[in-house]
C-alpha positions in Angstrom: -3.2 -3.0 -13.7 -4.7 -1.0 -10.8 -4.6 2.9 -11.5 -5.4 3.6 -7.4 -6.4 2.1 -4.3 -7.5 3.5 -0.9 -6.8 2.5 2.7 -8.2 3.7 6.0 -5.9 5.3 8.7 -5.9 7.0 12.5 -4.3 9.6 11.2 -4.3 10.2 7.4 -2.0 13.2 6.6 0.6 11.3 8.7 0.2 8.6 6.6 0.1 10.1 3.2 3.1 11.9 3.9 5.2 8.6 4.6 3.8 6.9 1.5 4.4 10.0 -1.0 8.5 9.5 0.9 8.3 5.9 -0.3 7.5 6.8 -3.9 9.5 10.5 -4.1 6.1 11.5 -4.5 3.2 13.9 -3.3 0.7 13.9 -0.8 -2.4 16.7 -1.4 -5.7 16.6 0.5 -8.5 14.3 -1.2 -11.8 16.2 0.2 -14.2 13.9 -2.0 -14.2 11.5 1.1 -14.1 13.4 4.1 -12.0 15.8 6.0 -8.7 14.7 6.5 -8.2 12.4 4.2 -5.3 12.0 1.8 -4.3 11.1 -1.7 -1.0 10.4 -2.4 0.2 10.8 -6.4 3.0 9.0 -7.8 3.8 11.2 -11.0 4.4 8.1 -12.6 4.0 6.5 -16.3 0.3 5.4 -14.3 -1.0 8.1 -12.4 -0.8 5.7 -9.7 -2.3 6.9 -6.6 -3.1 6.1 -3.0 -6.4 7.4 -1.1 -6.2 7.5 2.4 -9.6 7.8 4.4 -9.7 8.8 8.4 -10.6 5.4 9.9 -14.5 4.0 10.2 -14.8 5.3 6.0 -16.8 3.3 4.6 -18.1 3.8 1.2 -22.0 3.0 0.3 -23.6 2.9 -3.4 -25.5 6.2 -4.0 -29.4 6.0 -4.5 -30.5 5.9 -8.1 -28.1 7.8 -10.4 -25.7 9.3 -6.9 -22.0 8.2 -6.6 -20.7 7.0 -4.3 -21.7 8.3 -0.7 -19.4 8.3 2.6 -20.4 7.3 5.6 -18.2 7.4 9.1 -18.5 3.8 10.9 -16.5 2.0 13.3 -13.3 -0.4 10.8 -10.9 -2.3 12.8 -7.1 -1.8 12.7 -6.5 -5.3 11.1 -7.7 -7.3 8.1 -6.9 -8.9 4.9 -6.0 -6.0 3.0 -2.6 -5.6 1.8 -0.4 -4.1 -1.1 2.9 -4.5 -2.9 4.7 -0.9 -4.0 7.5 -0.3 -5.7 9.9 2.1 -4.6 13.1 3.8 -5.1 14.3 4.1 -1.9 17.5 1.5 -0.3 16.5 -0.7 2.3 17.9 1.4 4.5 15.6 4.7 3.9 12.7 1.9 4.4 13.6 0.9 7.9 14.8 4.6 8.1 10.9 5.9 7.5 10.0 3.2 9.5 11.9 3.8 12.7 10.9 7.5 12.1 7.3 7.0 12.3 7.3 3.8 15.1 6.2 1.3 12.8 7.4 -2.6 12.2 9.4 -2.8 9.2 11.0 -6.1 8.2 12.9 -8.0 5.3 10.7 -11.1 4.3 11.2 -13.7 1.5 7.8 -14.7 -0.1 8.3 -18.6 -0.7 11.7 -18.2 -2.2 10.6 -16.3 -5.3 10.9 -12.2 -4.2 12.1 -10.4 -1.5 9.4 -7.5 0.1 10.1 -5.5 3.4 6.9 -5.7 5.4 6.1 -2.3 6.6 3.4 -2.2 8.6 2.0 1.3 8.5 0.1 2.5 12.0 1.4 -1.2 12.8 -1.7 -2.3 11.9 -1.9 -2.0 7.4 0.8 -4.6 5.9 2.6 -3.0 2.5 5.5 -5.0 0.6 7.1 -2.3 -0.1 10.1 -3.8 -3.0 13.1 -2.2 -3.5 14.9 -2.1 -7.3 16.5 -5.4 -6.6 13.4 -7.0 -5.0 11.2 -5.4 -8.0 13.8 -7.7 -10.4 13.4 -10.4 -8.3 9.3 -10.3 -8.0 8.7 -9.8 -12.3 10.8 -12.7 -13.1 9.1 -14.9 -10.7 5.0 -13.6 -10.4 3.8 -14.6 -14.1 1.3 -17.0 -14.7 4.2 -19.4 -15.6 6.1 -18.7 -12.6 3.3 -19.4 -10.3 2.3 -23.1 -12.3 6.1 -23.5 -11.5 5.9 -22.5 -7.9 3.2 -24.5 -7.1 4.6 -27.6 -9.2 7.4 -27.6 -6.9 5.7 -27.0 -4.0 6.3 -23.8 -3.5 5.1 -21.2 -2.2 5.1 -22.1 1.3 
């Protein structure tokens, strides 16, 4: 299970504030890493949580005994990180947000086991974000089972 994650952002607060509307949730400021940025807090059964750093974040191992130190750098918009969040909004309060804030949202089918919509936050950070239905769909089909199954059948594509 993963208690929280944290992404980078042009404009944190912005962000943070449409995440915590995808999970009915709250955004507060996170000073530990920098001015500006974000963490967004589920309430949930988890605590789950969502960090958002000001773009160009980057996080170095402190000397000896330190924590963690942050450093400002140059990121780029795009890369391999992604996320899947549950959410209890409809479909249409997704693409709602979405429009809101002028990002791409849309529907997607992940090799014919679960629906996600892609919303791509900033247009530039993919999250599936799954609605109640999709959410059914993606814990009946992502076990270690359904997988071996998937890929016996050639699947996913």
């Amino acid at each position: 299970m993963i208690f929280h994650l944290s992404i980078a952002a042009d404009d944190p607060q912005r962000v943070g504030a449409a995440i915590a509307r995808l999970w009915r949730a709250e955004a507060l400021p996170f000073p530990p890493v920098g001015d500006g940025s974000v963490i967004v807090l589920a309430g949930d059964h988890r605590n789950s949580a969502i960090e958002i750093y000001r773009r160009g974040a980057e996080l170095h191992p402190g000397d000896g005994d330190a924590e963690v130190q942050c450093r400002m750098g140059d990121q780029p918009r795009h890369g391999p990180v992604h996320f899947a969040v549950a959410s209890p909004l409809s479909e249409a309060e997704i693409y709602a947000l979405a429009a809101e804030e002028g990002w791409l949202a849309k529907g997607c089918n992940r090799g014919g086991m679960f629906g996600v919509i892609e919303l791509w936050v900033e247009n530039a950070l993919m999250i599936e974000v799954l609605t109640a239905p999709m959410q059914a769909e993606y814990l009946a089909t992502m076990t270690p089972a359904g997988w071996r199954s998937a890929l016996a059948a050639g699947q996913p594509a």
